[in-house]
N, C-alpha and C positions, 0 to 999 in steps of 0.2 A: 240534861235539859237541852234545849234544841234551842240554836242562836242564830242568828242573822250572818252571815260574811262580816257585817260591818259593826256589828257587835263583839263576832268575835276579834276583829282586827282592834277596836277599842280596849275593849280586856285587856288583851295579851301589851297591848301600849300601854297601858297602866301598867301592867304589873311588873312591866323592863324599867319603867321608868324609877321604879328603885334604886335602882343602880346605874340606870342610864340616863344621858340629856332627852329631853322631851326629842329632840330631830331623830336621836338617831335609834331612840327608843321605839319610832314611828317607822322607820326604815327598817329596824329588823323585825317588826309586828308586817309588816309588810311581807317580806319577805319569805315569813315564816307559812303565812295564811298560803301564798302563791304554791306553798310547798307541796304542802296539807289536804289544799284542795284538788291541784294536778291543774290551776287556774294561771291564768298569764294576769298580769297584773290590769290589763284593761278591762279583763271579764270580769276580776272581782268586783272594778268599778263600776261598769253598766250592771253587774248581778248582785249589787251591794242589801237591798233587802230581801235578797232570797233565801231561803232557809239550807244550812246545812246540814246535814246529814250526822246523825249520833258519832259516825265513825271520825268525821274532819272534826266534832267538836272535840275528840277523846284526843285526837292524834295532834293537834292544836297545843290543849293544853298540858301533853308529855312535852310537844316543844320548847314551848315557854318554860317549864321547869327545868329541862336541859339545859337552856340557855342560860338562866338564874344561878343553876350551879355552877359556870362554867365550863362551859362543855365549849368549843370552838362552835363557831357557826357551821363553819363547812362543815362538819361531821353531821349537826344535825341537820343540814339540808339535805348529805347526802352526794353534794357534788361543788364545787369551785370552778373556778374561772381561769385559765391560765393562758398568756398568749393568742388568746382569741379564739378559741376551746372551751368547752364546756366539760368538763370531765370528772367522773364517777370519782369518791373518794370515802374511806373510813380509816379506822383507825388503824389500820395495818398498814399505811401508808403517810407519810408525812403533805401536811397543806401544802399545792403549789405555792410561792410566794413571789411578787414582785421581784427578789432578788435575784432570783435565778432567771429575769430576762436575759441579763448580762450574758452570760456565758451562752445564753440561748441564741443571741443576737452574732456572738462571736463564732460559733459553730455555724450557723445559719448564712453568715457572711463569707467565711471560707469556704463554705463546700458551694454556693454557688462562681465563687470566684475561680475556683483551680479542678473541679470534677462534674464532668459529665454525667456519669454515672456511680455516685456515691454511693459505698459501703461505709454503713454507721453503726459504730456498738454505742449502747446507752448503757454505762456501766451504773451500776447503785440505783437504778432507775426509779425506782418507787409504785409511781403512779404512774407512769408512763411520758410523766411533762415534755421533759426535755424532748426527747425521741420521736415523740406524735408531733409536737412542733417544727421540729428538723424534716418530721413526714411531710408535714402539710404545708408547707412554706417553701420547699425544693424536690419537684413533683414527683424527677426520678430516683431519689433519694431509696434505696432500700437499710432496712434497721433492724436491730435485732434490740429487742430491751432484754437487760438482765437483772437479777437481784440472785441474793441469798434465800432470800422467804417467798415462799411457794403462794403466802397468803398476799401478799404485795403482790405478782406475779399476776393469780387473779381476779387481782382489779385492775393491772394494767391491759392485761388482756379483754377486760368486759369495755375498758375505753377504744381498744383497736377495732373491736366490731362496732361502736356505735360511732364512732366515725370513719365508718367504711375504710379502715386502709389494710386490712388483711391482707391484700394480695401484696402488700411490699412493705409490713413491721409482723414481725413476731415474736414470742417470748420465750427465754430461757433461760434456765436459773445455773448461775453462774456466783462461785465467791470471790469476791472483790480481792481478798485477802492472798490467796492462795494462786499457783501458776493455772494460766489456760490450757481447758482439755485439747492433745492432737485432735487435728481438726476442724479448730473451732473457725476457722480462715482467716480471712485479711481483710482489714480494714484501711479506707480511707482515712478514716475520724476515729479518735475513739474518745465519748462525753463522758464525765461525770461532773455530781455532783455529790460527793460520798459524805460521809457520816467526820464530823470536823468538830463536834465540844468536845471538848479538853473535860477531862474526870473533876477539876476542881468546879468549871461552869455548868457541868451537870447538875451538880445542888442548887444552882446559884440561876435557873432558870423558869421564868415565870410558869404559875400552877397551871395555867391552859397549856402550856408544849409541856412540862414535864408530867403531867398525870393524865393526861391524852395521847401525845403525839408519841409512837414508837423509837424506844430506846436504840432499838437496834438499829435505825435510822439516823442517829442522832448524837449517840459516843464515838468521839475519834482515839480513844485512848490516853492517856495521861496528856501528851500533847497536844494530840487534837490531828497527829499528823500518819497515823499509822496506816492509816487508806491508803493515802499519797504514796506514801513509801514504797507501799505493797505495788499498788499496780503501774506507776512510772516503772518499778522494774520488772515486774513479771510478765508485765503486756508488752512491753517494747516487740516483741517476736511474733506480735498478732497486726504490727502494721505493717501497710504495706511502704515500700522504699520513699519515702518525703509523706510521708504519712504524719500525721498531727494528733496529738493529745490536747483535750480543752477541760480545764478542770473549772468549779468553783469552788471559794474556799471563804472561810469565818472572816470576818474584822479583824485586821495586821497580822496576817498569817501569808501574806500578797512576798513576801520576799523571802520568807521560810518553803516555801512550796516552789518556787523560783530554782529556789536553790537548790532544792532537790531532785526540780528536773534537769536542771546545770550536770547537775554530778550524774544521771543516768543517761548521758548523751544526748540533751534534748536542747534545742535551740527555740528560745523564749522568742516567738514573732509579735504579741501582744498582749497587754494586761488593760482591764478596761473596768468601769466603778457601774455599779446600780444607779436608779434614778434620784439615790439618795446621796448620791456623790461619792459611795462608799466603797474601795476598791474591791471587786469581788470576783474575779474570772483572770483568767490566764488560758494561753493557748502558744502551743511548743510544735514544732517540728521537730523528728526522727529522723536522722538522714543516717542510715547503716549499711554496712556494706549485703550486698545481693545473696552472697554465702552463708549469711548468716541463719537464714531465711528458714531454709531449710523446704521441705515441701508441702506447706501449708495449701489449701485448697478451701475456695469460696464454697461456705458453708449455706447461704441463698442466695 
């Protein structure tokens, strides 16, 4: 049956309203319609008694039932918001979130304070956040994003073409876990934001992240610390001489991951909280000696 814009914007508001407060049952009927239609929210308004088309009402109402199930929003829109980006997302990729400003703001603050011309690995990269941010915020920044999964990869790379930075981020799949292939060059920075619930928090984690958002995104191993481990040490040899490592990490994991860059020669320059007051990021300098180096070579 064929419905108005603003019909079906009413519908889909009832029927969130189940489960949701009337505001914001309206805000995501809103959003959903913007989706659906390929409409900006002001057309819907001046186009509110126009008739939509069989295909927006069908695509409409899988929304709304996605949404009822719990399905995250961003997956069913399709893309999220991060740092002032618009960026491509599904479920082979974990939501940007708020928290990972933090460490975004820390990376983003060094590398204009101490390089010219920055080399940045985005290690565990996902979606591309971290990395497309550090693009777009520090002009001459060049970046490699990497991941383990091929299918993360690309969608981080359908985000590097839609906001034009091809000619200075690209993607390559690289395991977190494991040493750097010869070759892979020198870096500046090297971000992450790896994979940090502990095996007991994985149960213990709301049904929207655990029955959507990627596992493999998301287990840090019994402790929560085995990323860390891996690549404070295996990467040390892919920066370059006063080269810095910026990690983020889980709620009270901020002096465990300290510590462990402690112990791999890294010298803690700063640790800084989310806008939740929550401490979440760290950032270390490498200071090694020149020999150590060996003859690594910029890899773009």
């Amino acid at each position: 049956m064929v419905k108005t814009l603003s019909e079906l914007y009413l519908n889909a508001k009832r029927a969130l309203m189940a489960s949701e407060d009337e505001q914001y049952a309206g805000l995501l009927a809103r959003n959903l319609l913007c989706s659906v239609s390929g409409k900006s929210y002001e057309a819907v308004i001046a186009e509110s008694t126009a008739e939509a088309d069989a295909a927006v009402c069908a695509a409409m109402e899988t929304a709304v039932q996605r949404v009822i199930a719990g399905e995250p929003l961003a997956y069913v829109l399709g893309q999220w918001d991060f740092y002032g980006l618009t960026l491509s997302v599904d479920r082979n990729v974990l939501i940007p979130r708020d928290d990972t400003c933090a460490v975004t703001e820390l990376a983003i603050r060094q590398l204009r304070a101490e390089n010219s011309n920055p080399v940045v690995l985005d290690l565990c990269t996902g979606s591309g956040c971290i990395g497309l941010a550090i693009a777009s915020h520090v002009k001459n920044a060049r970046v490699i994003l990497a991941d383990i999964s091929q299918d993360a990869l690309a969608v981080a790379e359908k985000n590097v073409g839609a906001l034009g930075l091809s000619d200075r981020v690209f993607c390559l799949q690289i395991d977190g876990l494991k040493e750097p292939a010869e070759g892979l060059g020198q870096f500046d920075l090297i971000v992450s934001n790896p994979p940090y619930i502990t095996t007991a928090e994985m149960e213990q984690l709301q049904d929207s992240v655990k029955k959507y958002e990627p596992h493999l995104a998301l287990h840090g191993g019994v402790d929560g610390l085995r990323f860390y481990k891996a690549i404070a040490s295996n990467f040390r040899r892919v920066l370059r001489p006063g080269g810095c490592l910026c990690f983020e990490f889980g709620m009270g994991q901020g002096n465990a991951v300290c510590a462990l860059l402690e112990e791999n020669g890294y010298t803690v320059l700063e640790r800084s909280s989310d806008y939740n007051e929550i401490e979440r990021a760290v950032i270390a300098r490498y200071d090694r000696k020149e020999e150590d180096y060996g003859n690594e070579k910029d890899c773009i």
